[in-house]
Each structure stands twice: as C-alpha cells, then as structure tokens.
C-alpha positions, 0 to 999 in steps of 0.5 A: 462504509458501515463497522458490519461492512468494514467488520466484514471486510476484515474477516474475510481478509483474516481467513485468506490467512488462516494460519498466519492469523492464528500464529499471530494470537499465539503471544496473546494466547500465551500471555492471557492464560499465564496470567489467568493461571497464575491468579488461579492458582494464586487465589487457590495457594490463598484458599489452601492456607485458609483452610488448612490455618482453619483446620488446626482448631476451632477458635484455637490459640497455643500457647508455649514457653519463650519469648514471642517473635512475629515469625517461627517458635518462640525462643527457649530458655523459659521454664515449662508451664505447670498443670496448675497453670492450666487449670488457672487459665481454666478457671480465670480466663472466662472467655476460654471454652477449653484449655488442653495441657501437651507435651510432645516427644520423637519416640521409638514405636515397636510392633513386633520386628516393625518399628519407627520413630513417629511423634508422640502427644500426651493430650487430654479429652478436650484436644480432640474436641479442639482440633475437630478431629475423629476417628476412622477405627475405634475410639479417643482418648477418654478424660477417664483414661487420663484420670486412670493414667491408662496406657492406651494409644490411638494412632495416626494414619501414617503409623498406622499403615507402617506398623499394620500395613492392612491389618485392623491395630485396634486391640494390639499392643505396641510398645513406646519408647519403653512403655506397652501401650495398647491401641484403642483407635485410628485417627481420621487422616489429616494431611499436610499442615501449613508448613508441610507436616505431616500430621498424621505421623503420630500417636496420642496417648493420655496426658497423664500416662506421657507425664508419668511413663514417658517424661517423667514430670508433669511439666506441660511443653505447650497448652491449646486453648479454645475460645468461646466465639470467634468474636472472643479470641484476642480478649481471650489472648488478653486474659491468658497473657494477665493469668500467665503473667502473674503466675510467673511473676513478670512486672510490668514492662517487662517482656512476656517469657511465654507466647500466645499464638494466634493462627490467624496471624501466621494466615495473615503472612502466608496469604500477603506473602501469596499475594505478592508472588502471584502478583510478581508471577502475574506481572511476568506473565504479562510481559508476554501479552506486550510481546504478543502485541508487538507480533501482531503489529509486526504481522499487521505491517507485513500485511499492509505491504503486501496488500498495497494494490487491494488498498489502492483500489478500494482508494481509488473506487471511492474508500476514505481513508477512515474506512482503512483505517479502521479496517485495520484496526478492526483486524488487529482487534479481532486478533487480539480478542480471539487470542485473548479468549482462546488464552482465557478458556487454556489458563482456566484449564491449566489451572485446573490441572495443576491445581489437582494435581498439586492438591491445592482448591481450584479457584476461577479468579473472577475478576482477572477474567475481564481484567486479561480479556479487556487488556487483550483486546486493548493490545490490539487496538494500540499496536493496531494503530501503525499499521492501520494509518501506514494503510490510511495513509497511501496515496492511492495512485502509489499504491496502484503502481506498487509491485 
C-alpha cells in the first residue's frame, strides 16, 4: 500500500471516533499552548524591561553618593555632591553632552482642603531633555526659572488628577511643604518604572528654588548625566568616576564612595533573570506534552484491542505487516500534529490577552512555534510506536478467532 492509501486508511479510522480523537489531542493541546504562551510572554516580560530601561533617559547614566553594589542603591554614609561638582564633570568629562544636579524629598502638596504627600524633584532644564519627557499642558521648567530661583512647579499626572481632578492646574497655585509654588505645567503620563514606581506621582520645581526654600542647601542628592552617543557611555562613565575621584580626594586603591549607574546593567539582570523564568516556566509546561504523549499511546493501544478483527482481515486478504505498522503510526501522527496546531493557534491567543491585559508588548516567539509543533508531531511518532508493532505484530489467525 501507498503512505495516501495508509494516510487514508487513518483517517477515516480517526473519524469513526471523533470525540475519542479529539479528547486524545487535549494533553498536546495543552501542553503546546503553555509553552508558546510562556515564551510569548516571556519574550514580551524582555521587550517591557527593554523599553521601559530605555525610557529613563537618552544615553543617561546616575550618578549618586555611596559605595557601588551590582544590585539596589548604593550604601549611604558618603557625603553629597556639590554644584561644583557638576559643573566640573560638565567641563571635564568631554564625552558628557549634559550634566543635571537633583535632589528629591516626600513632601506635603496643599491646594485648597486637598492635599497629598507626593515626591518632589528640584531638576535644571536639561532633566526634561535627559529623560525625553513633555508636556501635555502648559510648559517646563526653564534654565531662567532656576536662574531666578523662580517658585514655579509643574506636576506629574497622578497629582494632577488628586489635586485638580478635571480642572485645568495651570496658573493656580499650591502650596509645598511651606512654600507657595504656582504650576506652569502638566507632564505627559509616564507609567510604571522597572521596579513599579510611579513616575507620575511627582512634582518638579527648579533647582534652585528646592535647594534654597525646601533643603536649605545646595548640596545636590544624585547627578543625571547624558552621554554624547550610545558608543560613548562606558568612556563617559571612566571620565566622571577620574573627575569625582579627584575631586574628593580618593587615592588609588581605594574603593570609590560614589556609584556610577548604568541602566544598562540593571537591563541586563532583569532580562537574564526573565529568561531563566520563562525558560523554568517553559519546561513545566512541557511536562505536559509527554503527558499528553502518554494519553495517546494509551488511547492507541485500547484501539489496537478493540480493532483486532479489522487487523486480522486486512492480514489475511493480503496487508504486510509495515502496512500496519505504519497505519498506526501515521494515526498517532496525525494526532499529535492536530494537537500541536490546535495548541499553537490557543497559546498564541492566550498570550495575546494576558498580555493586554497585564499591559506587557505582545510578542509571537518565532522560534518556539516550530520548536513546540515539531515536538508534537515527534511525540507522536515515539509514543506511536508500542501500539503500532502491538498491531504489526498479530497473527492474523489470532486475531480472526478474537472476540
């Protein structure tokens, strides 16, 4: 017999038992569209951190006072940076495009009989230009408002909504910690950073205003620096480390009591420490292919038994027992793939919710598609195989007498 007419053969054997057929696909069913959903949303977890890593800034690098550790803020203890700090790394560092001195403090924010406590950035200029970040009323803080130490604020969304609920803030004024601050603008809604902040829970006021009327100092908490290029950043993280070192007088050898951040490197941990979760996730989930392996085998050897007459016959008019064989072989294949297709098509589109509904980028993961289908159909092949010879190999006068 020809593969058609054994491929024919199967599936009309398949169709007398629909619903048996399609309760055997189930555990491939299941077990492909777990492993294409969680390399989907792996993959998609990958591209979030990415972006959001991407976000913070163009080119950006923080840096802040303490010694470095590879995971969390640095130690405290160390002294502030000065403005003249800043405007050393400005002057130094040639490959440093712009330097912006800020300090941040949890403040009381008063309008009227509403208030909140909300964080509160005293930034120059240049941090709008830094973090790419606009407007969606009214206007930034200018280099002129710090330069006249201007007590103007522009709001982030989250306070603009608990303060103002609809109303337009621009032109009222509030009151900060003790200080009246008039609000020029609205900031652009930002979201959720990496580590779940809301970055639209704040207010920025000028530099200089923040320095004098909230801190009392100018002491500057951390500095954002933008490098000149892409290609530019580690030897801008060299030159800033050289002018910070001097400046506060550490000898060689000795450890730094400053850290210069790159958020590259926290992209780098967050996306191996996704990829080893969707990885373990992944593997779980294909636990459940070999289960679903093991159903079609058993359902396969229940249908040998109870076709051990129609065996018999086809041995008996003239059947080889390679035309068996490979008749039942082709039925568990075929069983498999169909599950495995099925399975593709419910992972992709359990994906595709969860992934709107969590608010990660949807991703289809290319190479986990063919991976998951031709494991499937290889499922099929290798659990195919008892049953298959169990048929091959009956005697066709046995099977005949069989009741």
């Amino acid at each position: 017999m020809t593969l058609w007419s054994i491929t024919t053969v199967a599936l009309a054997a398949l169709r007398r038992n629909r619903m048996r057929s399609l309760l055997t696909t189930l555990g491939i069913v299941i077990g492909v569209a777990a492993v294409v959903m969680m390399q989907s949303m792996g993959e998609g977890a990958t591209a979030y951190v990415g972006q959001t890593i991407s976000g913070l800034g163009s080119n950006m690098l923080i840096v802040q006072p303490g010694a470095r550790r590879t995971v969390g803020p640095p130690t405290f203890g160390a002294p502030l940076f000065t403005t003249s700090d800043v405007e050393a790394i400005r002057q130094q560092a040639w490959d440093v495009a712009r330097v912006v001195p800020s300090n941040t403090r949890m403040l009381r924010i008063v309008d009227g009989s509403s208030n909140r406590n909300a964080g509160v950035n005293g930034v120059t200029a240049e941090y709008f230009e830094v973090r790419q970040w606009g407007t969606a009323l009214g206007r930034l803080i200018t280099a002129e408002d710090n330069l006249r130490a201007a007590q103007v604020c522009v709001l982030g969304q989250t306070v603009r909504e608990a303060l103002f609920t609809n109303q337009d803030p621009v032109g009222q004024e509030i009151r900060v910690h003790d200080v009246l601050c008039r609000v020029i603008g609205v900031m652009e809604p930002n979201g959720a950073s990496a580590f779940g902040q809301d970055q639209d829970d704040v207010i920025f006021m000028p530099f200089s205003t923040f320095s004098r009327r909230i801190v009392g100092t100018d002491r500057v908490g951390s500095i954002m620096v933008s490098a000149v290029s892409a290609d530019q950043i580690d030897s801008a993280k060299e030159q800033i480390a050289a002018v910070l070192r001097s400046r506060r007088h550490i000898l060689p050898g000795e450890e730094d009591d400053f850290a210069v951040r790159d958020p590259r490197e926290v992209q780098a941990v967050l996306q191996t420490v996704t990829g080893i979760l969707t990885l373990l996730l992944a593997g779980v989930a294909a636990v459940s292919l070999v289960v679903g392996g093991i159903g079609i085998m058993n359902i396969m050897l229940v249908s040998v038994t109870e076709r051990t007459r129609e065996i018999g016959v086809r041995l008996a008019i003239g059947a080889r027992s390679g035309d068996i064989l490979t008749q039942f072989l082709v039925e568990a294949t075929i069983l498999s793939v169909l599950g495995g297709l099925i399975g593709i098509g419910a992972g992709l589109a359990g994906a595709y919710g969860v992934a709107r509904v969590i608010g990660i980028p949807y991703v289809v993961p290319g190479l986990a598609i063919p991976i998951a289908f031709g494991v499937s159909a290889l499922i099929g092949v290798i659990f195919g195989v008892v049953p298959a010879r169990k048929a091959a190999r009956l005697s066709p006068l046995a099977a005949l007498r069989y009741e």
